[in-house]
C-alpha positions in Angstrom: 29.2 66.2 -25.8 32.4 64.7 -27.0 34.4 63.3 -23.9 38.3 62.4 -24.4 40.2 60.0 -22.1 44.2 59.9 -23.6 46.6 58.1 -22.1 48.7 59.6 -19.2 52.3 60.3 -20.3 54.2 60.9 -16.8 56.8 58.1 -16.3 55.2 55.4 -14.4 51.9 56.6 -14.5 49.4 53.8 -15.2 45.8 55.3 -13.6 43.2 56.2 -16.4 40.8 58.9 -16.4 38.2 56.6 -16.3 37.2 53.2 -15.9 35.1 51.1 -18.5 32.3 51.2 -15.7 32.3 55.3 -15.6 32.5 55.2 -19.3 29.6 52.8 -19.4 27.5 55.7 -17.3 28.5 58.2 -19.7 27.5 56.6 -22.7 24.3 55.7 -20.7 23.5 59.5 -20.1 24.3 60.2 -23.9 28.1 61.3 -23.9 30.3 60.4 -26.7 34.1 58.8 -25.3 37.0 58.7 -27.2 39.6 56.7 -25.4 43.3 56.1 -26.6 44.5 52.8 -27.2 46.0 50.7 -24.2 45.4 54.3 -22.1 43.9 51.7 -19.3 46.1 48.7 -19.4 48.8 49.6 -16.8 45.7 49.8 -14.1 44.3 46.8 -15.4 41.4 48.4 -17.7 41.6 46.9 -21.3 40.4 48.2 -24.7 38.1 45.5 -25.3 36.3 46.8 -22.5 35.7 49.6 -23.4 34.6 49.3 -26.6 31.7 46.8 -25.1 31.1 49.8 -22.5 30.6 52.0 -25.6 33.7 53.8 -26.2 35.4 54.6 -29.1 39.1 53.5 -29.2 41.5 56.3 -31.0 45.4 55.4 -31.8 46.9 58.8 -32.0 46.3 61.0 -29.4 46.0 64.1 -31.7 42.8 63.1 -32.8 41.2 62.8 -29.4 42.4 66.3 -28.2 41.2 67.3 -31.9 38.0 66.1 -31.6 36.7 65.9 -27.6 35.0 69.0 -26.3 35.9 68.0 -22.7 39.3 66.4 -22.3 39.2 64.4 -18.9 43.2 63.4 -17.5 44.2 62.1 -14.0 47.9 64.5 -14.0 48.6 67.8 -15.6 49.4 68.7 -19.2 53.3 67.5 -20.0 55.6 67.4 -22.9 54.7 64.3 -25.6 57.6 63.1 -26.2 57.0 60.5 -28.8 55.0 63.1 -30.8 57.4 65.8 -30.1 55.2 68.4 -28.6 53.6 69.4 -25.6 49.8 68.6 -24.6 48.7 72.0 -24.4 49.3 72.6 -27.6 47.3 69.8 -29.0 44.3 71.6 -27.5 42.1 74.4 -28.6 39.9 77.3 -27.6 37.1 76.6 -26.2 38.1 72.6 -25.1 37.4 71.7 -21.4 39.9 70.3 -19.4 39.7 68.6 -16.0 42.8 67.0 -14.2 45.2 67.8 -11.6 47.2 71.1 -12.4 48.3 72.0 -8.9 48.4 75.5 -11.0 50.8 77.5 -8.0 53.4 75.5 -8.1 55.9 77.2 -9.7 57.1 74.1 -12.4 53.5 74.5 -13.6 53.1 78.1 -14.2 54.5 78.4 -17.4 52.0 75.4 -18.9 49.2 77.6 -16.8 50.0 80.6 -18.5 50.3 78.6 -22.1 46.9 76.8 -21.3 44.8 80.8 -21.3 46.4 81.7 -23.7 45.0 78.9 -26.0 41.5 79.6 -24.5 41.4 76.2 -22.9 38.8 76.3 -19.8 40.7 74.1 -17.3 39.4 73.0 -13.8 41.9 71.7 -11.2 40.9 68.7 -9.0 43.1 69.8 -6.0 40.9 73.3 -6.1 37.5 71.4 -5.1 36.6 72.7 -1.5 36.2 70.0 0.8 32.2 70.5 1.8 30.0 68.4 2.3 28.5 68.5 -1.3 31.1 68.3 -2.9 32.5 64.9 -1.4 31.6 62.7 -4.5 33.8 65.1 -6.6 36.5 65.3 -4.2 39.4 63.2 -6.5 42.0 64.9 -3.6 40.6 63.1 -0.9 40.8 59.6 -3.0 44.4 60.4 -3.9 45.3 61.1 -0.5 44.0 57.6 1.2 46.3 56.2 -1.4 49.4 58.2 -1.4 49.0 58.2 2.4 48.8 54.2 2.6 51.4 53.7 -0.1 53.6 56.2 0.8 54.4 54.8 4.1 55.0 51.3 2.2 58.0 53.3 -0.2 59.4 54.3 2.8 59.2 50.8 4.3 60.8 49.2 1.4 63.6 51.9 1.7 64.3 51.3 5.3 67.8 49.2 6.0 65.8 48.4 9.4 62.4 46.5 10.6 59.5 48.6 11.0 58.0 46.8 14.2 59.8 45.7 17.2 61.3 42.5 17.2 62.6 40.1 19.7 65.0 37.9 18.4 67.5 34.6 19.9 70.4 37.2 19.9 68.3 40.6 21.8 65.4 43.2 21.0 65.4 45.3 18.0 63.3 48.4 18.6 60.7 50.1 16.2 60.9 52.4 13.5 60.0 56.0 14.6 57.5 57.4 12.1 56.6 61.1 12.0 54.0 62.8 10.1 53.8 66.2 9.1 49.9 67.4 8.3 47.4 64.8 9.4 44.9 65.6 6.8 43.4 62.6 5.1 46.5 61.2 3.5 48.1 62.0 6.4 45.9 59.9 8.8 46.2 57.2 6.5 49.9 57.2 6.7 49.6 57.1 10.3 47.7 54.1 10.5 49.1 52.1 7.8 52.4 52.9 9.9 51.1 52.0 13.0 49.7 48.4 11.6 53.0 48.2 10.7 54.3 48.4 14.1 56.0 51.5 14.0 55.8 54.0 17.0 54.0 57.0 15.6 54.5 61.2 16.3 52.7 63.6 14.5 52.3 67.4 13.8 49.5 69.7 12.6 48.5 73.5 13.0 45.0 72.8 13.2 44.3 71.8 16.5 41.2 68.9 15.5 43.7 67.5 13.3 46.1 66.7 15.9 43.5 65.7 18.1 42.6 63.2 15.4 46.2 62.0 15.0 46.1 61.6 19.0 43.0 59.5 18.6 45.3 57.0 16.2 47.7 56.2 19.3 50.5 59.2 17.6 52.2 61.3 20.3 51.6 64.5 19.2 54.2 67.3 18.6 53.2 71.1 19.6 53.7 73.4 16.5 53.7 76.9 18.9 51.1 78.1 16.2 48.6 79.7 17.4 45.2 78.4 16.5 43.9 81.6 15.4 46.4 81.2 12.6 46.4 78.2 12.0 43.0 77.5 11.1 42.0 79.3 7.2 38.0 79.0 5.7 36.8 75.4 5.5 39.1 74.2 8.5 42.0 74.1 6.3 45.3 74.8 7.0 46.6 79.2 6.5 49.3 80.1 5.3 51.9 81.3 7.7 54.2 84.6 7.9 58.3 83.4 7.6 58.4 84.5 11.3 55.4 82.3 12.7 56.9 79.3 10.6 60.1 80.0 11.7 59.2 78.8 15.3 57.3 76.1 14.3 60.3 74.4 12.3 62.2 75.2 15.7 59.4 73.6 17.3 59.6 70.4 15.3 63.5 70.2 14.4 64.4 67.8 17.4 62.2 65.1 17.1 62.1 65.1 13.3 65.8 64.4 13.9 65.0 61.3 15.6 62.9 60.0 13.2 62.8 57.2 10.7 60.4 58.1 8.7 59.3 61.7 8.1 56.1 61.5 5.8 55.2 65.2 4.8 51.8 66.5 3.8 51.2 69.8 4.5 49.3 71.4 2.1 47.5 75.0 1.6 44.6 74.4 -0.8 45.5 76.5 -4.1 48.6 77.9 -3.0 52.5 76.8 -2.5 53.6 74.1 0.5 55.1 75.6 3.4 58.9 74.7 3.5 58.5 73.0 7.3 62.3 70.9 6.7 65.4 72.9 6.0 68.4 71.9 4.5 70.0 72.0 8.1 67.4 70.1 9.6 67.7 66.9 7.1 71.7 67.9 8.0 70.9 66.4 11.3 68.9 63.8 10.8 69.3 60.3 11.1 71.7 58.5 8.1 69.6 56.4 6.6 66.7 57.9 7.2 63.5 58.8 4.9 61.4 61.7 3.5 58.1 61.1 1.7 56.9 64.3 0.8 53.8 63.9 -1.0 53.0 67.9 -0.7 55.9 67.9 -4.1 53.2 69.0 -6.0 52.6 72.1 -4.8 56.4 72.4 -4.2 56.8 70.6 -1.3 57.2 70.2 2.7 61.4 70.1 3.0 63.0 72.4 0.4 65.7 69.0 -0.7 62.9 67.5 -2.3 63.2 66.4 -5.9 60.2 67.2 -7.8 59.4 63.8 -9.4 62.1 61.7 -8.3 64.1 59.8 -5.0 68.1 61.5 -3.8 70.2 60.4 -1.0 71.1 63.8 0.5 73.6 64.0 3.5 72.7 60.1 4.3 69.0 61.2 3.6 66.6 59.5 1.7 64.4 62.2 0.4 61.9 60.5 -2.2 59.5 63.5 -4.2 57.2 61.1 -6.8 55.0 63.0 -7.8 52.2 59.9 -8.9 52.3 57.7 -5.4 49.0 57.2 -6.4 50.0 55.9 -9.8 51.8 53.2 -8.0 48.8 51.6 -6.5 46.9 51.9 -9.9 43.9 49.6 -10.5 42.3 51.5 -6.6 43.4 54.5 -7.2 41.8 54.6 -11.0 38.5 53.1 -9.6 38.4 55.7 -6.9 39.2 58.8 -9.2 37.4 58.2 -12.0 34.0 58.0 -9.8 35.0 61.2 -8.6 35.4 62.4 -12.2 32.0 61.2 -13.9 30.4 62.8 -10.4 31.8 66.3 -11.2 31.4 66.1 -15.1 27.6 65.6 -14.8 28.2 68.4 -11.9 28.9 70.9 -14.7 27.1 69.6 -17.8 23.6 70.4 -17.8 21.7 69.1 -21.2 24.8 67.7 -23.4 26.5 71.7 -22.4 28.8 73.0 -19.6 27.5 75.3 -17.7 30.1 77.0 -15.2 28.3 78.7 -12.5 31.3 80.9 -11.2 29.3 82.1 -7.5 29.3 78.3 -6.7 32.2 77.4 -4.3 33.1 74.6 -6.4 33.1 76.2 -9.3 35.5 79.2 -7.9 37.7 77.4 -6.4 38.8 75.0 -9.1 38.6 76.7 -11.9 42.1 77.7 -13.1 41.3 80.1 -16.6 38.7 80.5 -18.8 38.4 82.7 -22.0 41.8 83.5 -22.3 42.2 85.0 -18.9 44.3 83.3 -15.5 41.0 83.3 -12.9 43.2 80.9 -10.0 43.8 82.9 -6.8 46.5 80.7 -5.8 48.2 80.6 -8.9 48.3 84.5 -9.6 49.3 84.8 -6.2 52.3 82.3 -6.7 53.2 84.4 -10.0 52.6 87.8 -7.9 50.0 89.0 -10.9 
């Protein structure tokens, strides 16, 4: 099998699909890899080596998407500028692709939509179920210990105040209030790269383990009103809440997001759009100079001011919506993903072929189409199909 690592094209994206270590263990366990020139060099992973790790380097991109069977990216499918055309359509039936296509949010759902009809097979890497078996292919979990720790540091940078208290000749400046919203695993890291920062942490979560786990980082801990028996969905995720239930928990949280900092958002429901948790008239009364990080922009995001892909000043607000946090803290996060990738490649090949076994959870749950057809619950849901 014919593996295909291009270069990403999203502004300010330097990770790699993989590293030349990965690509090493491919080429070990019989793969072919076609890798684009300089596609590593913004984490820190150079052509030379790959080619001694035994990959092939290809200048124009065309050639790789013409020529890999599986086609192996770190962020979805976007417009090539410099070629002029978009990367779905540099693909054909019957090509694999795995990446990140967060395929309900609705900025996506036209390149879904475009990537059955070419008879692509895509998986998503934010579809794979968080069980125990499927840790080693988790590339969400990775992503989220780094957008969670780097996140916290845009934010920091972004502040006009110190994070930690500090006593000075002239009198006591007090610390930065940081709230987060979703304590998954990005979320827990945010709260303890903020608290080693010396802010005074709050947090908020549905599920009722996960605020017991933000407790057990020193955050005070803010009641939603949600009841646990909604809160909680299959796997110990997060549901999805009715307008009215959410309602009450915005109402819940409004005061003391107001007195915040920092608000970092990451409440996420796996497959399917982010619950809007931070009104326009909320951020309205927030603090002036304050900041949003809401890493949940890919799947729409947590406050409904958020700029997909960018940083505003809204209403003295800074609300900052990058979409590839990640991206920023490249040579880690590259070296963490693409472990995660060769895991789940060899997960699906079986004997140089793919084999897509669609009763296994993993399988299900990520896979976005296949033979021409939209198969992703979350996305058809989003779309109402």
């Amino acid at each position: 099998m014919i593996i295909g690592i291009p270069k990403e094209i999203m502004h300010d994206e330097n990770r790699v699909a993989c590293t030349p270590e990965t690509v090493g263990k491919f080429v070990k366990d019989g793969f072919s890899v076609l890798v684009e020139k300089s596609a590593g060099n913004g984490a820190l992973y150079h052509d030379e080596d790959y080619a001694k790790a035994g990959a092939t380097i290809v200048e124009n991109p065309q050639e790789i998407y013409d020529k890999a069977e599986m086609i192996l990216k770190v962020k979805e499918p976007l417009f090539n500028e410099k070629l002029g055309k978009h990367e779905v359509d540099m693909m054909h039936k019957g090509q694999y692709l795995i990446t990140f296509i967060h395929p309900a949010s609705p900025v996506n759902h036209e390149m879904v939509k475009n990537l059955s009809k070419k008879g692509v097979t895509a998986i998503t890497l934010d579809g794979i179920p968080r069980i125990s078996r499927a840790q080693n292919l988790d590339a969400l979990t990775s992503m989220s210990t780094c957008a969670g720790y780097k996140g916290i540091l845009m934010a920091a940078d972004t502040l006009t105040t110190f994070i930690p208290q500090m006593f000075t000749a002239v009198g006591k400046i007090e610390p930065a209030k940081v709230m987060v919203i979703g304590v998954g695993v990005a979320g827990l890291q945010a709260l303890a790269t903020a608290k080693r920062l010396g802010a005074v942490t709050y947090a908020a979560d549905i599920r009722p383990a996960a605020a017991e786990q933000a407790g057990s980082l020193g955050a005070k801990v803010v009641k939603t009103t949600v009841p646990a028996e909604l809160a909680i969905a299959e796997g110990g995720y997060a549901n999805r809440l009715s307008e009215d239930v959410l309602k009450r928990e915005r109402e819940a949280l409004t005061e003391t997001i107001q007195q915040m900092d920092i608000v970092f958002c990451s409440a996420l429901i796996p497959g399917k759009v982010a619950p809007v948790i931070i009104t326009e008239d909320m951020v309205k009364g927030m603090k002036r100079g304050s900041v949003i990080v809401d890493i949940s922009i890919d799947q729409g995001g947590n406050c409904e001011l958020t700029p997909a892909g960018g940083t505003i000043e809204k209403h003295g607000v800074t609300l900052m919506g990058v979409k590839n946090i990640p991206g920023l803290l490249p040579t880690s996060s590259t070296w963490m993903f693409s472990n995660n990738m060769y895991n789940l490649v060899k997960y699906i090949v079986k004997d140089g072929k793919a084999v897509l076994d669609r009763t296994d959870e993993v399988i299900a749950k990520s896979l976005v189409c296949i033979d021409g057809e939209l198969v992703h619950a979350g996305a058809r849901e989003a779309m109402g199909l």
